[in-house]
C-alpha positions, 0 to 999 in steps of 0.5 A: 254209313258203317262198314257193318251196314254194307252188304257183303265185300268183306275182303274189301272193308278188311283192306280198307281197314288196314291201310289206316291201321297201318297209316297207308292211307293214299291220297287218291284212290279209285273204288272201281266196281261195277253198278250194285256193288256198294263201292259208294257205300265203301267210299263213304263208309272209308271216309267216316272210317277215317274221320271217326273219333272212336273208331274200333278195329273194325267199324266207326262207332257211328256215336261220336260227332263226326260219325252223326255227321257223316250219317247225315252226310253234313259233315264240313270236312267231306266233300261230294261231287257227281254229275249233274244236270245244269240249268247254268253254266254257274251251277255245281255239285253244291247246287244239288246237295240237298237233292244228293243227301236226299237220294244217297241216304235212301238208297247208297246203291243208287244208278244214274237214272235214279239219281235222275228222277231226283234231279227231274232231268228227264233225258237231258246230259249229265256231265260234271263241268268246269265250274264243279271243277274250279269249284272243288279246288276252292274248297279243297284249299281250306284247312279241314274244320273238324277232323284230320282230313278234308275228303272229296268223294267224287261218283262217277268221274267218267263224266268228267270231260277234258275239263277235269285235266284242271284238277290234276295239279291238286289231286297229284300234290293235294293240300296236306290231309287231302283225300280224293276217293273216286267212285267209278264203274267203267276204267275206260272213260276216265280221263287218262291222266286222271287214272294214272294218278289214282290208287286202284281199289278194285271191287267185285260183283256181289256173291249172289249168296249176299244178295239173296241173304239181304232180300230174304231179310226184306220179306222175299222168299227163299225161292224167289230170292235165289232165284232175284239173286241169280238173275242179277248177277252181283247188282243189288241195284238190278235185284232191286228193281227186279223186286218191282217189277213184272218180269213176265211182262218182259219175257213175254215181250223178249220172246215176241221179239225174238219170234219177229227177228226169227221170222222177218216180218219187217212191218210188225218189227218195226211197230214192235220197236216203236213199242220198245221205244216207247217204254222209257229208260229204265224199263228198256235197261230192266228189259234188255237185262232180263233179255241178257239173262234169259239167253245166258240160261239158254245158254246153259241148257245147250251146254248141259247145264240145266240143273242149274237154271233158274227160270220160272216153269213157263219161261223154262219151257219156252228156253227148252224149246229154244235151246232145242230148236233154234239156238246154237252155243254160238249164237247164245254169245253173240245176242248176249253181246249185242244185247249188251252193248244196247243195254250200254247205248241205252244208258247213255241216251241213245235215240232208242228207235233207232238202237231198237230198229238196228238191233233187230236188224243184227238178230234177223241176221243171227236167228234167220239168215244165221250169220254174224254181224260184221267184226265177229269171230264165231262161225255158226253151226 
């Protein structure tokens, strides 16, 4: 993977690029950047950076043999690890490699639910465990093969439980020319001991400017690229996703479920999110998105804001409608956050009958009785 390949954050490759011009290469970092925007990409572009042995001020030149390596991601001196679905207590990241090579080098972008589909695990728990964990310390204790550096890139330390405090002894005083790059979305589940001992490579949403650039170049119109791009919010995995599939399907079943909540009708509410239930993981995440995205424009309309509203004619009409009659900037913020942390839950496999059912529960309180659920700040008016 090039530096050249990968969609916008050029502050980011420009720093990167520095520190081994300048021989500030950590030995731990962490590229913490949210789901879509390319910080697994960045680390193994960084890595072939590094490795390659015609590298330019800018790029790899992605010709010599470390480079086709890495484009292959074969290369013997760098290392992968991610979570992982066990069948035994034995199996590692190693177990799933061709499966990894096989989904990264379709799409460097990819989530945990497309990593998923890969593994067939269907709703079972990732994590990355023990012997994934004694694993990379054997491997990590061989001198590199080939280039200078042996690297470990590890997607998602967030799954490593109590079990990833074995590591701490290499990542702190590693083997010479050893490199951790730690590839996270969320700060808050990383094992603290590990973060603390990890250099900090922050990576921001993408501009939606990149995001619409780069569909347009995969055959999506000006228009219907701004407005993928906008709805997305920095996440070109998001933006991916909303390509296939049918955003009116999700409008029409958002605005159905906010009609229910509005007027109570607790027995067609609950056969609804027995409905919601029933449309499997991603669709749920794309459809709770789509939700946060509709309500972030009414949102804007209230405020006065409706010059810069990218909604379809018939889903505009139906915000309009909404921002007038029903909607108050207040309640705006609190069903974007209750929409978030469900879309949250969702992504860590909770019972979706139970999450739907209480978050209706949370709207019926905000649309129709017009108070907040407990532990909010707001005051409705």
């Amino acid at each position: 993977m090039q530096f050249k390949e990968i969609i916008g954050q050029e502050n980011i490759k420009q720093r990167l690029l520095t520190t081994v011009k300048e021989n500030r290469v950590s030995h731990a970092q962490l590229f913490l950047g949210p789901e879509g925007s390319g910080s697994l990409a960045l680390a193994v572009a960084y890595a072939q950076y590094i490795s390659c042995e015609n590298k330019s001020d800018y790029d790899s030149c992605g010709e010599c043999s470390s480079c086709r390596k890495y484009q292959k991601l074969v290369h013997p001196d760098l290392h992968f690890s991610y979570p992982f679905f066990a069948k035994h207590k034995d199996n590692t990241a190693l177990t799933f490699i061709d499966q990894w090579r096989k989904a990264f080098l379709h799409n460097p972008y990819l989530n945990l639910d497309e990593w998923r589909t890969y593994l067939e695990a269907e709703n079972k728990q990732a994590n990355i465990n023990i012997a994934e964990c004694h694993q990379i310390i054997r491997k990590l204790s061989f001198k590199p093969f080939e280039s200078e550096y042996k690297i470990l890139i590890m997607w998602l330390p967030e799954y490593l439980d109590k079990e990833g405090n074995t590591l701490l002894k290499i990542i702190e005083e590693p083997a010479q020319k050893t490199l951790f790059l730690l590839v996270a979305e969320s700060q808050d589940d990383i094992l603290n001991t590990i973060l603390s001992r990890t250099q900090l490579v922050k990576i921001p949403p993408l501009k939606d400017a990149d995001v619409q650039e780069y569909l347009e170049q995969h055959h999506q119109t000006e228009h219907a690229a701004e407005q993928i791009a906008y709805l997305s919010n920095g996440n070109l995995t998001a933006a991916l996703h909303r390509i296939n599939s049918d955003d009116s399907s999700y409008h029409d079943l958002f605005t159905r479920w906010l009609r229910l909540c509005f007027t109570n009708d607790g027995l067609k509410l609950i056969d609804f999110t027995e409905q919601l239930a029933k449309l499997g993981r991603e669709n749920q995440k794309n459809f709770l998105q789509y939700g946060m995205c509709f309500i972030r424009e009414c949102g804007m309309l209230i405020s006065g804001a409706g010059s810069l509203v990218h909604l379809p004619e018939k889903e505009l009409i139906v915000a309009q409608n909404m921002a007038a009659k029903v909607l108050t900037i207040a309640m705006v913020e609190v069903i974007a956050d209750e929409l978030d942390k469900a879309h949250y839950h969702v992504e860590r496999n909770a019972n979706p009958r139970i999450l739907f059912l209480d978050v209706s529960l949370q709207l019926i309180k905000i649309l129709k009785f017009k108070t907040f659920p407990q532990g909010t700040q707001h005051i409705l008016y």
